[in-house]
N, C-alpha and C positions, 0 to 999 in steps of 0.2 A: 340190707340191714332192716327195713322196714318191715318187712317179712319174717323177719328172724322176730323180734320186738312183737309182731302184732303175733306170732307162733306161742311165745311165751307168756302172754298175755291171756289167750285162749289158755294154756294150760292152767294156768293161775287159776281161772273163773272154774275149772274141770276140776280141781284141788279142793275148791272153797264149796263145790256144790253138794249136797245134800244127797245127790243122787248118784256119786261115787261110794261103792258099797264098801266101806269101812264099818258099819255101826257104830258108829258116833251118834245115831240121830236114839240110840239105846240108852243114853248117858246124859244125867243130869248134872255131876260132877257137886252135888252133896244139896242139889237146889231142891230137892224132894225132902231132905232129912229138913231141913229151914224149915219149911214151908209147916211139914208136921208138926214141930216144936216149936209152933207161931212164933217165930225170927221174925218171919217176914210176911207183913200186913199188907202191903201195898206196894205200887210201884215204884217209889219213893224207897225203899228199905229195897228191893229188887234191885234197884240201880247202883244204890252203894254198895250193895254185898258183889256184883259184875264187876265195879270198879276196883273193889279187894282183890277179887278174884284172879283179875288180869295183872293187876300192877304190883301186885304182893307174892300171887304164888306161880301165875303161866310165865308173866314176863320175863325175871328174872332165873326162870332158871327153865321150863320148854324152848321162852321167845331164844335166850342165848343158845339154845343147844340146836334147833332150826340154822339159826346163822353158823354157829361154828359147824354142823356136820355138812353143811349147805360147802363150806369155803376148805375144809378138810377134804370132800369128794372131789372137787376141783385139782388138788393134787394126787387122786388117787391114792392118799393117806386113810386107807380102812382101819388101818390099826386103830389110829385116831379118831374114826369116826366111832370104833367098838367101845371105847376110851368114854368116850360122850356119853354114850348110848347108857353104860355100866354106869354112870356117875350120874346121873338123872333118874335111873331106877331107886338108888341109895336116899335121894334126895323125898322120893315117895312114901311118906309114911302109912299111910293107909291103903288096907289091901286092895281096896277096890277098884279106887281109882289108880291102882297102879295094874294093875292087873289089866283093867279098861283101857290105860298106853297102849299095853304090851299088845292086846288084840285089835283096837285098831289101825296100830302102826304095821300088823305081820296081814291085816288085811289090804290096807294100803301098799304094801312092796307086791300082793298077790295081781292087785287090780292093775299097776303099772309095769312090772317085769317082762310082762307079756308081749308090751308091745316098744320096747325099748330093746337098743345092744350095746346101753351105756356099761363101760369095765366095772367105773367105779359102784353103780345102783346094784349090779349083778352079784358082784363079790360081797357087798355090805349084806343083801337079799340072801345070798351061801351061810353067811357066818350067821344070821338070823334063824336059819333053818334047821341050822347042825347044833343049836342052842349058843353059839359063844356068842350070842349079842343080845339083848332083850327084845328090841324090835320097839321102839318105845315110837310114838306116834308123831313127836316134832322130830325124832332124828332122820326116821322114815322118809317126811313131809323135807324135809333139808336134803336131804338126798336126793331125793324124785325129783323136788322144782330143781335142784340145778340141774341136773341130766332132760330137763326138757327146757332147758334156756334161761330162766329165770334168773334174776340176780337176789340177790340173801335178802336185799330188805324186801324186795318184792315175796319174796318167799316167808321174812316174817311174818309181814301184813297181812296175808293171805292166813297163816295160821291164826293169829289174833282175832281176825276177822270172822273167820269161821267159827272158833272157840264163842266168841261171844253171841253170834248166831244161833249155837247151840244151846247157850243158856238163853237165853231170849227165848227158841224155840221151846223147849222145857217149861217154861213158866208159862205160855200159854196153855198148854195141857193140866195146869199146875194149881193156877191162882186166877185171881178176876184180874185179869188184863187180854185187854184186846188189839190186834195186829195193828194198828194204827197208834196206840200209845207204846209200841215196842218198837216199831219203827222208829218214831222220835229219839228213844231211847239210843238205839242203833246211829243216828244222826247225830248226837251230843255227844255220841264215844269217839267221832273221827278224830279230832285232835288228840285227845289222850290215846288211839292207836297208834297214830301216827308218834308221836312222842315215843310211845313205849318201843315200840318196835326201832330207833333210833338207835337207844339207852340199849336196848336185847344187841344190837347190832353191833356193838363199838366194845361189848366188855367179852374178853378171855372166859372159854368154857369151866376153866378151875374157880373159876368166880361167881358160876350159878350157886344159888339160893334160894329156899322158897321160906317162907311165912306168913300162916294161915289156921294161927289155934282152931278159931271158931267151923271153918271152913271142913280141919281135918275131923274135928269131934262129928260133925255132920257126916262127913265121910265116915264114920267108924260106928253111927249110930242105923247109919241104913241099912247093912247088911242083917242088923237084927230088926228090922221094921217086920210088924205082921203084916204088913199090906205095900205093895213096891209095884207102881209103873212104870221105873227103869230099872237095870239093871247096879247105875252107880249113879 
C-alpha cells in the first residue's frame, strides 16, 4: 500500500510540474489583458484577482469536473466522463481560454497515453480524438490522475495548485514582482486550496458554475492586444 500511495504521489508532483508538455506555461488565463489595462498595480491587486480566479471561475466549475471525471473513470463511465467534458466547454465563454482547455487537456491525454493500459484514460483519449469530446484540461487531468492512482481530491489539489502556479508564473514575466514575494503568495493560498478543492470535491457535475465578468472581458480583450506574450 505504501508503494501504491508513495506511486501516486510521484505522479501528482508529474501532473503539477511545469515540465510536462501540455503548454500551459503559454497561458496567462487573462493576467496579461489586467495587467495592460492597469487592473493590476501591484501584488496586492495580483493576489485578489488569483483568489477570484480560483474560487469564482476554476473551482467551481474545472475544480468540480477534475473530481467528477476523476470518480466517473473509476466506473468506466465514459459517456459520463464525455457528459463533463461537453458541459464545461459550454460554461467557457471566451474563445481563448477555452480553446487553451481544449489544447492543453489533448496535450495532456498525448503525454500520458503512452505510457499507461488504463480502459477508462484510453477510451476517453479515442472519443477526444475522433472529436466527440472536447478534451478540456481538468477533465483530461481527472482522468489521467485516477488511472495512475491518485484519489479525486488529491487530483483536485494538484489542479488548483498548478493553476495558481501558472498565474503566479505569468505575472513574474508580467509585473514587478519577485519570486520570493510570489512564493508567499503561493503560501497564503494553502488553506483556501485546500478549502476549494473540498467544496469542488463534494458538489455534483450539473452544478458547475463559473463567474468572472472582469476576468472574461480580459479574456475577450487579449486576443485583440497589438502586443501578447502569451498565447491567452
Amino acid at each position: 500500500m505504501a508503494d501504491a500511495r508513495d506511486a501516486a504521489f510521484l505522479a501528482g508532483l508529474q501532473l503539477a510540474d511545469a515540465f510536462l508538455p501540455t503548454g500551459a506555461y503559454t497561458l496567462s488565463q487573462g493576467l496579461e489583458s489586467m495587467v495592460q489595462l492597469g487592473w493590476l498595480r501591484g501584488s496586492a491587486d495580483l493576489e485578489a484577482a488569483l483568489d477570484a480566479y480560483l474560487g469564482e471561475q476554476l473551482a467551481p466549475a474545472d475544480g468540480v469536473a477534475v473530481a467528477s471525471a476523476h470518480r466517473a473513470s473509476a466506473c468506466e463511465a465514459v459517456d459520463e466522463v464525455m457528459a463533463i467534458d461537453r458541459y464545461l466547454t459550454a460554461l467557457k465563454l471566451s474563445r481563448e481560454p477555452r480553446e487553451g482547455s481544449r489544447r492543453t487537456g489533448r496535450n495532456l491525454l498525448l503525454a500520458v497515453t503512452g505510457t499507461s493500459d488504463d480502459r477508462a484514460l484510453k477510451a476517453y483519449a479515442d472519443s477526444v480524438t475522433s472529436e466527440r469530446a472536447p478534451g478540456n484540461y481538468a477533465v483530461a487531468l481527472g482522468v489521467a490522475a485516477r488511472a495512475q492512482g491518485m484519489l479525486a481530491r488529491e487530483a483536485t489539489l494538484v489542479f488548483l495548485y498548478a493553476s495558481a502556479v501558472g498565474m503566479l508564473g505569468a505575472a513574474l514575466r508580467l509585473m514587478r514582482l519577485d519570486h520570493l514575494a510570489a512564493q508567499a503568495i503561493l503560501v497564503r493560498l494553502r488553506p483556501r486550496l485546500t478549502a476549494l478543492a473540498e467544496s469542488s470535491e463534494s458538489r455534483p457535475w450539473q452544478t458547475m458554475r463559473s463567474f468572472g465578468p472582469q476576468l472574461e472581458i480580459a479574456a475577450m480583450a487579449h486576443e485583440r492586444a497589438r502586443v501578447r506574450l502569451f498565447t491567452s
